[in-house]
C-alpha positions as CSV (number, residue, x, y, z in Angstrom):
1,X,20.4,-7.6,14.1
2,X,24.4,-7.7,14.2
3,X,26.4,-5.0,16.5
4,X,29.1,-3.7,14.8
5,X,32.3,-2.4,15.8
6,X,33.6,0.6,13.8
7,X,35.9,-1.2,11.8
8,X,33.3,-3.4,10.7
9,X,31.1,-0.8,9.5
10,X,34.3,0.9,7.8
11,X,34.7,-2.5,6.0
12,X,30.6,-2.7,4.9
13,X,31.0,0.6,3.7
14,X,34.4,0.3,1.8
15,X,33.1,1.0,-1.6
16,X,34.5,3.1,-4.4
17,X,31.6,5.8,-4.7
18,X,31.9,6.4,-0.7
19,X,35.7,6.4,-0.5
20,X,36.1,9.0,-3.3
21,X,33.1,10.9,-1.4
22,X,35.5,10.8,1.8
23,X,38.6,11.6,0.1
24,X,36.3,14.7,-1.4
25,X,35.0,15.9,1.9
26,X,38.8,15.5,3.3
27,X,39.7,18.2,0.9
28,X,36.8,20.4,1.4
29,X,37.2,20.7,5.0
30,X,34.2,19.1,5.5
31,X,32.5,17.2,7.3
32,X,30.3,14.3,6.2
33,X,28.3,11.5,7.5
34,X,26.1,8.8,6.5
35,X,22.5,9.2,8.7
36,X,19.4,7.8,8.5
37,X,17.7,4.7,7.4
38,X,20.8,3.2,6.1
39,X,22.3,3.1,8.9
40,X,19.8,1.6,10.5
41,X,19.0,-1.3,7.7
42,X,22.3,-2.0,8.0
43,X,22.7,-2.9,11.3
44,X,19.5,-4.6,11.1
45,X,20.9,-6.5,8.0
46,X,18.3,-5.7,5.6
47,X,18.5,-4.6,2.3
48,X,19.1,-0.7,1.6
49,X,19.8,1.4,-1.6
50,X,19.0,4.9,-0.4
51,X,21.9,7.0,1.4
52,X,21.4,10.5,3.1
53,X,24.4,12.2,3.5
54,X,24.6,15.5,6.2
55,X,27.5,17.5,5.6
56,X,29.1,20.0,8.5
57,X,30.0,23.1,6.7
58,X,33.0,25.6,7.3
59,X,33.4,28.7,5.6
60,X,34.6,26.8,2.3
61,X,31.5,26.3,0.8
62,X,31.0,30.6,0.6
63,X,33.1,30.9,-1.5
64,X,31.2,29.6,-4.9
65,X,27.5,32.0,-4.7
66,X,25.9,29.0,-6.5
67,X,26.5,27.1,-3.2
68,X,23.2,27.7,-0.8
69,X,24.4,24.3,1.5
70,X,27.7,22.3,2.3
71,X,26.1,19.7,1.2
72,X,25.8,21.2,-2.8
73,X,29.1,22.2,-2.4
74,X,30.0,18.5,-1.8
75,X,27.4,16.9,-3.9
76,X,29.3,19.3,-7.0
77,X,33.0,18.6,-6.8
78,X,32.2,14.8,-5.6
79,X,30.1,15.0,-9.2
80,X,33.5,16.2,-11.1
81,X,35.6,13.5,-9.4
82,X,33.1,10.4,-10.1
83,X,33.4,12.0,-13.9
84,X,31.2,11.9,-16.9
85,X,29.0,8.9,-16.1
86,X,27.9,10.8,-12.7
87,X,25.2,13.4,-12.7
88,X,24.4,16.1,-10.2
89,X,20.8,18.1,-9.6
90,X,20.6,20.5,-7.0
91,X,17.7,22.4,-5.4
92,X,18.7,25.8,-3.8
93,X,16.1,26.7,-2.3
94,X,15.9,23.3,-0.4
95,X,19.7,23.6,0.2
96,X,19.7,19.5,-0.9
97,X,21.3,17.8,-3.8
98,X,20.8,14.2,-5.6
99,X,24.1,13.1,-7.2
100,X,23.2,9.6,-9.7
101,X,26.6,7.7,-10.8
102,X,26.3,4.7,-13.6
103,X,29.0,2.6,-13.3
104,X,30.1,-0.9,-14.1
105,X,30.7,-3.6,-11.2
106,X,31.3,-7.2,-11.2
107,X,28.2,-9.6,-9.9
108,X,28.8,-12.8,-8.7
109,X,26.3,-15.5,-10.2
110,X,24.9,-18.4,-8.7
111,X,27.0,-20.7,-10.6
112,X,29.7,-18.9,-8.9
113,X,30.9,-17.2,-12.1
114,X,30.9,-13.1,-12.5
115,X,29.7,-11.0,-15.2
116,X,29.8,-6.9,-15.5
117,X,26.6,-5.1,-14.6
118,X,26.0,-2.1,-15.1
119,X,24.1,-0.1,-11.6
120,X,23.3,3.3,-10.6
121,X,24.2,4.6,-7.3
122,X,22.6,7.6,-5.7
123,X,23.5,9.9,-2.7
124,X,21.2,12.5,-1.1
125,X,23.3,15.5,0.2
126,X,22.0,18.1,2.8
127,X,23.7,20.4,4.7
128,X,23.6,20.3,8.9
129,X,20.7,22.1,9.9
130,X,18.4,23.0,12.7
131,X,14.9,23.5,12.7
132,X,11.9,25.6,14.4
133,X,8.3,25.2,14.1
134,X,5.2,27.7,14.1
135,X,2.1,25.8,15.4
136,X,0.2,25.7,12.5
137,X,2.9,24.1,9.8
138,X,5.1,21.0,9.7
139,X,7.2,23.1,7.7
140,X,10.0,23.9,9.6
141,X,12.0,27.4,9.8
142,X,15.7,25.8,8.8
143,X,18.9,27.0,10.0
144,X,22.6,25.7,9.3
145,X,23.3,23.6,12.5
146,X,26.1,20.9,14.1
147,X,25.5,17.2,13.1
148,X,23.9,17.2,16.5
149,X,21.5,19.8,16.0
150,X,21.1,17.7,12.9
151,X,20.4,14.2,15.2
152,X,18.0,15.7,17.4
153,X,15.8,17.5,14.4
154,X,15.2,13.4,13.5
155,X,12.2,11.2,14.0
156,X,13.3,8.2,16.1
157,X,16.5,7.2,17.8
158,X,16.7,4.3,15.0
159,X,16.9,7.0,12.6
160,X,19.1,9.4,14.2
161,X,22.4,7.6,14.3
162,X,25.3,8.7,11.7
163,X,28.6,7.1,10.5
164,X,31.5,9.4,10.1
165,X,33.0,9.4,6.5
166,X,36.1,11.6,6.9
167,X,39.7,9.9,6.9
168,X,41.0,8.6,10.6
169,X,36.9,8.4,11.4
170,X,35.7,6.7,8.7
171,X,32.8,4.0,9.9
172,X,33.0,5.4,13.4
173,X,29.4,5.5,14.2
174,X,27.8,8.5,16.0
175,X,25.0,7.3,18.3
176,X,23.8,9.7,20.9
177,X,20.4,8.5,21.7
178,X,20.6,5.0,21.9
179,X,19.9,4.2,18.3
180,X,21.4,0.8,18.8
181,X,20.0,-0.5,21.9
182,X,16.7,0.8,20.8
183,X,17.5,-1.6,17.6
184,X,18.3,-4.1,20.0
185,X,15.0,-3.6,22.5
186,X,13.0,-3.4,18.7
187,X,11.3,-0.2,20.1
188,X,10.5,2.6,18.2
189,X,11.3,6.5,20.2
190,X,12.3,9.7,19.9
191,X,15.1,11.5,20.3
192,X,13.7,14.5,22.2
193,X,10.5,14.8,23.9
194,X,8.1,12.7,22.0
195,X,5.3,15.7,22.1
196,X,7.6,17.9,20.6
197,X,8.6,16.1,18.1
198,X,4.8,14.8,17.1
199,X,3.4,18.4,17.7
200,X,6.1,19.8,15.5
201,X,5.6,17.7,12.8
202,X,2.6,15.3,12.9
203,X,3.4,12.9,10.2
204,X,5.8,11.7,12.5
205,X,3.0,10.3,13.9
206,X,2.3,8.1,10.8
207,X,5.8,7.5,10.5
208,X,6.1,6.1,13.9
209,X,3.5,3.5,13.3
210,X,4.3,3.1,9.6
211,X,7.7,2.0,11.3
212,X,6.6,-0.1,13.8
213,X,5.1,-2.1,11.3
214,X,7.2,-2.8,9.1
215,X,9.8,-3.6,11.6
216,X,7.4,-5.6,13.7
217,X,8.8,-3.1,16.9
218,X,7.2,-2.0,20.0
219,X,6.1,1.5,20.2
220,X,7.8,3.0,23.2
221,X,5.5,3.9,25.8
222,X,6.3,7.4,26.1
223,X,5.8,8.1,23.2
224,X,2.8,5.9,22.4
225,X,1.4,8.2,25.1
226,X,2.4,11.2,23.1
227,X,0.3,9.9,20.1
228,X,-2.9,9.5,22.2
229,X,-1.9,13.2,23.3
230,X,-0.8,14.7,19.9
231,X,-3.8,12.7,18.1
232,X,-5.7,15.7,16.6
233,X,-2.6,17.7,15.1
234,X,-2.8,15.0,12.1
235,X,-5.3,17.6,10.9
236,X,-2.7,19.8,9.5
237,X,-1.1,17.2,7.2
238,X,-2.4,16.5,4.1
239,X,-4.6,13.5,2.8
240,X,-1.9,12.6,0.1
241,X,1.2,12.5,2.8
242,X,-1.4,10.6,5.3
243,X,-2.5,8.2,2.2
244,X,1.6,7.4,1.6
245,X,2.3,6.3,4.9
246,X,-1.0,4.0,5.2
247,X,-0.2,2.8,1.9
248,X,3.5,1.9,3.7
249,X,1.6,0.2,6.3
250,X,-1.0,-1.7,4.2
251,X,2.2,-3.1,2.2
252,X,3.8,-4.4,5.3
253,X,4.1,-8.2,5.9
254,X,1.6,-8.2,8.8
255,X,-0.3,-4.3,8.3
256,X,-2.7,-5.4,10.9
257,X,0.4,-4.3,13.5
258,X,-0.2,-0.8,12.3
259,X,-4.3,-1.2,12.1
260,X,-4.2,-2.1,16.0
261,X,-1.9,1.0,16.7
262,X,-3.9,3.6,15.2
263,X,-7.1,2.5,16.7
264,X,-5.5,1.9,20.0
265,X,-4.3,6.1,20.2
266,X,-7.3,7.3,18.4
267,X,-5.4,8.1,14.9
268,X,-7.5,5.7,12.9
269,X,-11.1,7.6,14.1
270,X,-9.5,10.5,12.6
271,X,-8.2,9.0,9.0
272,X,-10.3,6.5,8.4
273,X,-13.5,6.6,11.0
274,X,-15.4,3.3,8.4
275,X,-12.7,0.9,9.6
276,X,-12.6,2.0,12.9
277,X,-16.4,2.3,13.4
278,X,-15.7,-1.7,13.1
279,X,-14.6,-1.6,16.8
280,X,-18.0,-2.8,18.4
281,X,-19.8,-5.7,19.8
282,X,-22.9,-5.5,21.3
283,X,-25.2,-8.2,23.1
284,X,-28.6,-8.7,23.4
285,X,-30.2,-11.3,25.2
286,X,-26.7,-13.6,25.6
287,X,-26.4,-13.3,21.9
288,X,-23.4,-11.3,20.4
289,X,-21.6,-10.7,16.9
290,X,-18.2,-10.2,16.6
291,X,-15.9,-7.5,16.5
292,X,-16.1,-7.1,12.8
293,X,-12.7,-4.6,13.5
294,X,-10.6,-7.8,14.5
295,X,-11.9,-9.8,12.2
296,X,-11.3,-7.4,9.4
297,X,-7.6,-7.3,10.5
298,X,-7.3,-10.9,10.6
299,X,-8.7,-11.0,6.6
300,X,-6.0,-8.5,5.4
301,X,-3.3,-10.5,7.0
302,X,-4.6,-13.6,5.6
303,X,-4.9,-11.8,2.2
304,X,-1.0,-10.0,2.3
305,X,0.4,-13.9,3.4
306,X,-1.5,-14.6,-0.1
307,X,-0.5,-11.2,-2.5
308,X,1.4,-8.2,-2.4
309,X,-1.5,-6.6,-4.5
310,X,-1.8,-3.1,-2.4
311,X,-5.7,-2.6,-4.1
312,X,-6.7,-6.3,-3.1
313,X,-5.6,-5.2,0.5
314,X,-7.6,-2.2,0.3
315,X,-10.5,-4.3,-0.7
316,X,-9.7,-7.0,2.4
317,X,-9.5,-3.8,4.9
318,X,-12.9,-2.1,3.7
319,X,-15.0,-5.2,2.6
320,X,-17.1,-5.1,5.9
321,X,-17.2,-0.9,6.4
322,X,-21.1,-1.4,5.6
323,X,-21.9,-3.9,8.0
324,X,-22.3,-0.8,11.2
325,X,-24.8,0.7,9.0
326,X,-26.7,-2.9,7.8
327,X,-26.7,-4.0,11.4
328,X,-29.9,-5.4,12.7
329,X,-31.4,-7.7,15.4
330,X,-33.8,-10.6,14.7
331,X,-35.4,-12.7,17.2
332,X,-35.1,-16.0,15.5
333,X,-31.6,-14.8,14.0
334,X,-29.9,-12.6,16.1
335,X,-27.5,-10.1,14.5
336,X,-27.8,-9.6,10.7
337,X,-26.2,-7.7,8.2
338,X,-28.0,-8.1,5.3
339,X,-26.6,-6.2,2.3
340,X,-23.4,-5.2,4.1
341,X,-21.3,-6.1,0.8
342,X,-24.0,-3.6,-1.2
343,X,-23.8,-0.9,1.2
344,X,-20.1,-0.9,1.6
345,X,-19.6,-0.8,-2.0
346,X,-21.1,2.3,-2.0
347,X,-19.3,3.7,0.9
348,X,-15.9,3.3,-1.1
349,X,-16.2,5.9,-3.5
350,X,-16.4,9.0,-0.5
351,X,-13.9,7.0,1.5
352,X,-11.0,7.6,-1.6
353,X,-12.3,10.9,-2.9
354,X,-11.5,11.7,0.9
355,X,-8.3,10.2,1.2
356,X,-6.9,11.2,-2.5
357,X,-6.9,8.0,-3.4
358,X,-6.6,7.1,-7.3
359,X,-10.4,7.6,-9.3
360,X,-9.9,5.4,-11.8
361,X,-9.8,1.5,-12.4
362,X,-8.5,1.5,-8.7
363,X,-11.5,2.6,-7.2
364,X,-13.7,0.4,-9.5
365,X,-11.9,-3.0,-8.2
366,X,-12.2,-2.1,-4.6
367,X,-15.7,-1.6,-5.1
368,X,-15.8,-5.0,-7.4
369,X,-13.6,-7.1,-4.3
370,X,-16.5,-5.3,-1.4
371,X,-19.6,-5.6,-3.1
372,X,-18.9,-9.1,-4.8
373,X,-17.2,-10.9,-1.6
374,X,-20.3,-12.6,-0.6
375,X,-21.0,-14.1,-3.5
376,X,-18.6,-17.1,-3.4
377,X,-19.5,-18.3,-0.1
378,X,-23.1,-17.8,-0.6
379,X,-22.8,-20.0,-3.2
380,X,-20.6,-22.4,-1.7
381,X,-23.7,-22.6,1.0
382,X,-26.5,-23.6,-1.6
383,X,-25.1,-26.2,-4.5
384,X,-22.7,-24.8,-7.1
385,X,-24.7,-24.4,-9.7
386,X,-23.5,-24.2,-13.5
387,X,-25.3,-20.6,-13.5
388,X,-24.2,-19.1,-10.4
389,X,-20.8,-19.9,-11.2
390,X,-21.2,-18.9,-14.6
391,X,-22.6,-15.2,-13.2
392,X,-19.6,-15.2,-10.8
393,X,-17.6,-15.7,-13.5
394,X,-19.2,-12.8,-15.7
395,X,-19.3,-10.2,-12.9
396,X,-15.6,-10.8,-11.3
397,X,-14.0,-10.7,-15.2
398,X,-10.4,-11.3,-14.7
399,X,-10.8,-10.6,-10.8
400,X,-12.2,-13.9,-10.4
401,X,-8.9,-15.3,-9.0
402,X,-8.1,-11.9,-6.5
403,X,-11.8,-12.2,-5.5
404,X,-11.4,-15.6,-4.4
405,X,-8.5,-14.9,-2.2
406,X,-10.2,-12.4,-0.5
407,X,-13.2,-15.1,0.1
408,X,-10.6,-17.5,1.1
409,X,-8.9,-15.1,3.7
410,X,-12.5,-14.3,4.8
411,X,-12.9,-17.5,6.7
412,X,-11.6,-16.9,9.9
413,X,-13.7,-19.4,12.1
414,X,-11.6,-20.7,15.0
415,X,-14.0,-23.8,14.2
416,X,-11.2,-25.8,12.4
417,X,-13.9,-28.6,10.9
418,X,-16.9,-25.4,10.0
419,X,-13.1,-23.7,8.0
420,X,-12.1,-26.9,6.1
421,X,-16.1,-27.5,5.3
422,X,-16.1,-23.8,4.1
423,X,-12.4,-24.2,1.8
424,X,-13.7,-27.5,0.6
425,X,-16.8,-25.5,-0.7
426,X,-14.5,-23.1,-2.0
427,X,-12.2,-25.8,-3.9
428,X,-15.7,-27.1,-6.0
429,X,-15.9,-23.5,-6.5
430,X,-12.9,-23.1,-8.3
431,X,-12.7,-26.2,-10.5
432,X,-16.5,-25.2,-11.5
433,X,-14.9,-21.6,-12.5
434,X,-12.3,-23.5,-14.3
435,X,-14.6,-26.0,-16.3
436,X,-17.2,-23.5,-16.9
437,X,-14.1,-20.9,-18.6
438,X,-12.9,-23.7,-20.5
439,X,-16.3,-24.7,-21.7
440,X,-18.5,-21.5,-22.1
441,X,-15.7,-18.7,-22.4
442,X,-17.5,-16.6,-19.4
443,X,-15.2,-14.5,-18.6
444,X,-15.3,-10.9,-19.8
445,X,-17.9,-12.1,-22.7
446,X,-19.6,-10.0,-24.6
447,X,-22.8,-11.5,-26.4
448,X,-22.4,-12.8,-30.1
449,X,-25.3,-10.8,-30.9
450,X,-25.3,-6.9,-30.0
451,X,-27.5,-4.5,-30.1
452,X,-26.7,-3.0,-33.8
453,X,-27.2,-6.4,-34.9
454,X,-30.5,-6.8,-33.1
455,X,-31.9,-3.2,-34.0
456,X,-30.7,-4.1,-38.2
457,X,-32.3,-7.9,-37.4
458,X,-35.9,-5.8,-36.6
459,X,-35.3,-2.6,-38.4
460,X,-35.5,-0.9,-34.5
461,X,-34.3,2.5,-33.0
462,X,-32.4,1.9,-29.5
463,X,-35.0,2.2,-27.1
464,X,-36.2,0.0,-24.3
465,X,-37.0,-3.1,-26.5
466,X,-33.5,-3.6,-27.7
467,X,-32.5,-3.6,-24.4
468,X,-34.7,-6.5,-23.2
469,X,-33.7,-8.6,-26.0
470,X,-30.0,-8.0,-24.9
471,X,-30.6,-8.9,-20.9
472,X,-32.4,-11.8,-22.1
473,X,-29.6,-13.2,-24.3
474,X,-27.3,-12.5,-21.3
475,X,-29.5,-14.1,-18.7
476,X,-29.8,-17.3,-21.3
477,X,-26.5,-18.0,-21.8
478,X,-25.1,-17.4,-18.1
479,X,-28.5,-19.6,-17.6
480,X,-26.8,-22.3,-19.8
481,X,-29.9,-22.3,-22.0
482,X,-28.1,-20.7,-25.1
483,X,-24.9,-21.8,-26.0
484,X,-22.4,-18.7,-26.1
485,X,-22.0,-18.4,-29.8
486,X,-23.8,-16.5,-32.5
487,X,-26.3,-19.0,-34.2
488,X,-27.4,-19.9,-31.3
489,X,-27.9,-16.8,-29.9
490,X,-29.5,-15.3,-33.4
491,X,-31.8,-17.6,-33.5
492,X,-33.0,-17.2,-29.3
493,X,-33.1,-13.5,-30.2
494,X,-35.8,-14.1,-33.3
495,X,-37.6,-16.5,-30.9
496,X,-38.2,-13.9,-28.1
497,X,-38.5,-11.5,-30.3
498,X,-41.8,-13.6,-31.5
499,X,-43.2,-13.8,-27.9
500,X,-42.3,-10.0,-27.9
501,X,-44.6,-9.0,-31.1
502,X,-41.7,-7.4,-33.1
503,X,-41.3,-9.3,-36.5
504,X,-37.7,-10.0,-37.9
505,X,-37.4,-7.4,-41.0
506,X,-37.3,-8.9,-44.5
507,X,-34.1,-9.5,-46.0
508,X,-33.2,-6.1,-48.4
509,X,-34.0,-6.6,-51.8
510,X,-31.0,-7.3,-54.4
């Protein structure tokens, strides 16, 4: 983070769109400001393209009906003065308006020479307003306010600063919460009294880990407290606003932050009870497993290091929900969880139907990465085998590379000489996948001989019978006893066809 005077904001900020927008508000008679998370990603020096601009009103916007907010008022004539390459949508009802300018700028290369791009630009506009909640809504009653009625209606202090954009003022920042030393501290807080804001509008719950996160900031302990306290008003938020923000914090460089948040003030037990039901150790006679919770975490940081694939995280932070309900003790053993891939694979399907999570070929690889994440390392345990590699290899279909990372971020033995054994294992693994691909074209195969071929071969009706010859042509070539091609596999269908009693039908007459 850099602390900026005001004259070095003014000069970040010296761009043509925002000095015709200032020049524009100077001859409205209003007042406008920059808020929100551009403020803050610029003082934090990260990259930002989305600016919210809050616009004081006086009486000049009344004058035009069509004007239900300052801030269309300014978003309308600001659209005139940009010109024909700037477009303007505005929503009435909301009192908000989106103004989107295409314009050409010069781009410096890395060979240190320019060329013209072409960009859009796009400013938010809302009026100053004030809001009031009823207990039983996060949607607020909204009133036209000050810009500090405005600062205290937002989330977090971070959040709540402003820069002026009007003539003599323009880059003074407006900071009355302590936006910046809270940047400083890297804390996440609230402007007002935490339980207010959370009980007012409960996403802000989310948002204040989804934040933390991201940020990799400390969650104030005020208001961490108001979470635990404000825990059960989630309820009243919907599973596709909820699913948004997790999805935020699953995309994070290090979402395990987040993970650890929501289970330590009791969020997680409400959104997703399967992961947190992962919190657990038990002992029995000196002999305990592990907190699977941890260790789950630990896998989907290992995984987001590796990808930025949001559904092979999802399949990192639900491949062990089924090990609670597969958990047993053996004498000779100790704790087992037999089948824990199988029975969490079936778990997945309720968990997204809850959550509103996409149905489709989504769903499907989650439940491919959970049920199929044993599978490498059990193999890795016996010798790799030409045919369990080969089955691997027909199961995962183009997976087989995502599945792997998720094995490989599986191992999380502090046991430095049991982890290299394990990733050794895992490298024969690999070049057998690659040598098998190359050699029997595995991979999403289908068999050379179908079942309208077989049924025409034997003059049969589907039924049972053409379905036996087609598992046992599958099982002999990922067996490696047929070769994956169609003569040989014509001619092991006749011959178990044989052992099977149904003759090969003569050849039509000409």
């Amino acid at each position: 983070m850099k602390i900026l005077s005001n004259e070095e904001i003014a000069q970040r900020i010296d761009v043509p769109m925002l000095r015709i927008l200032s020049q524009t508000a100077d001859a409205m008679g209003l007042e406008a400001y920059i808020v929100g998370g551009y403020v803050r990603d610029m003082l934090l020096e990260r990259p930002s393209k989305d600016i919210d601009v809050v616009v004081v009103g006086s009486q000049a916007y009344l004058q035009n009906p069509e004007n239900a907010s300052p801030g269309i008022a300014l978003a309308r004539v600001f659209t005139e003065r940009l010109g024909k390459a700037a477009h303007c949508s505005y929503f009435k009802n909301f009192g908000t308006a989106q103004v989107k300018w295409r314009h050409t700028v010069s781009a410096v290369l890395e060979d240190g020479t320019t060329e013209q791009q072409r960009v859009e630009d796009e400013i938010e506009f809302v009026g100053a307003r004030r809001e009031s909640y009823s207990r039983d809504s996060r949607k607020p009653i909204v009133e036209d306010g000050t810009l500090e009625d405005d600062q205290q209606r937002r989330d977090f202090t971070i959040n709540a600063m402003a820069i002026c954009l009007n003539g003599p003022r323009f880059g003074e920042l407006v900071d009355p919460f302590g936006g910046v030393r809270d940047l400083e501290e890297r804390i996440i807080a609230t402007p007002l009294d935490p339980d207010i804001t959370f009980s007012d509008d409960p996403l802000r719950m989310m948002r204040c880990v989804r934040f933390a996160t991201q940020l990799n900031f400390t969650i104030e302990e005020e208001t961490f407290e108001a979470l635990e306290r404000n825990r059960e008003r989630i309820n009243i938020i919907s599973q596709e606003r909820i699913i948004t923000e997790l999805n935020k914090i699953m995309e994070s460089p290090t979402p395990s932050i987040g993970f650890v948040e929501l289970q330590r003030c009791g969020l997680l037990k409400i959104i997703l009870p399967e992961v947190a039901n992962l919190d657990v150790v038990e002992e029995r006679y000196g002999r305990k497993h592990k907190n699977n919770f941890y260790h789950t975490l630990e896998v989907l940081d290992n995984v987001a290091r590796a990808s930025n694939n949001l559904w092979l995280r999802w399949g990192a932070l639900l491949h062990d929900i089924g090990k609670p309900a597969s958990k047993r003790w053996d004498h000779q053993m100790g704790w087992t969880f037999h089948n824990h891939n199988y029975l969490g694979m079936k778990m997945v399907k309720g968990l997204f139907r809850r959550l509103k999570l996409p149905m489709d070929e989504r769903l499907k690889y989650v439940e491919k990465m959970v049920e199929l994440h044993m599978r490498p390392i059990n193999i890795a345990d016996d010798e790799v085998t030409d045919s369990a590699v080969r089955r691997l290899l027909f199961d995962a279909g183009d997976d087989i590379d995502d599945l792997m990372v998720l094995c490989e971020a599986d191992i999380t033995s502090k046991n430095q000489q049991k982890k290299q054994g394990f990733l050794e294992n895992y490298r024969l693994v690999r070049k057998k996948l690659v040598d098998l691909e190359e050699k029997d074209r595995i991979r999403n195969f289908q068999p050379p001989v179908d079942g309208t071929e077989i049924m025409e071969m034997f003059q049969l009706t589907p039924g049972p019978q053409v379905g036996q010859l087609k598992m046992a042509l599958k099982d002999a070539i990922l067996d490696g006893i047929v070769a994956n091609e169609h003569d040989a596999a014509r001619a092991f269908i006749i011959e178990k066809a044989r052992e099977m009693g149904i003759e090969l039908a003569a050849p039509a007459a000409e």
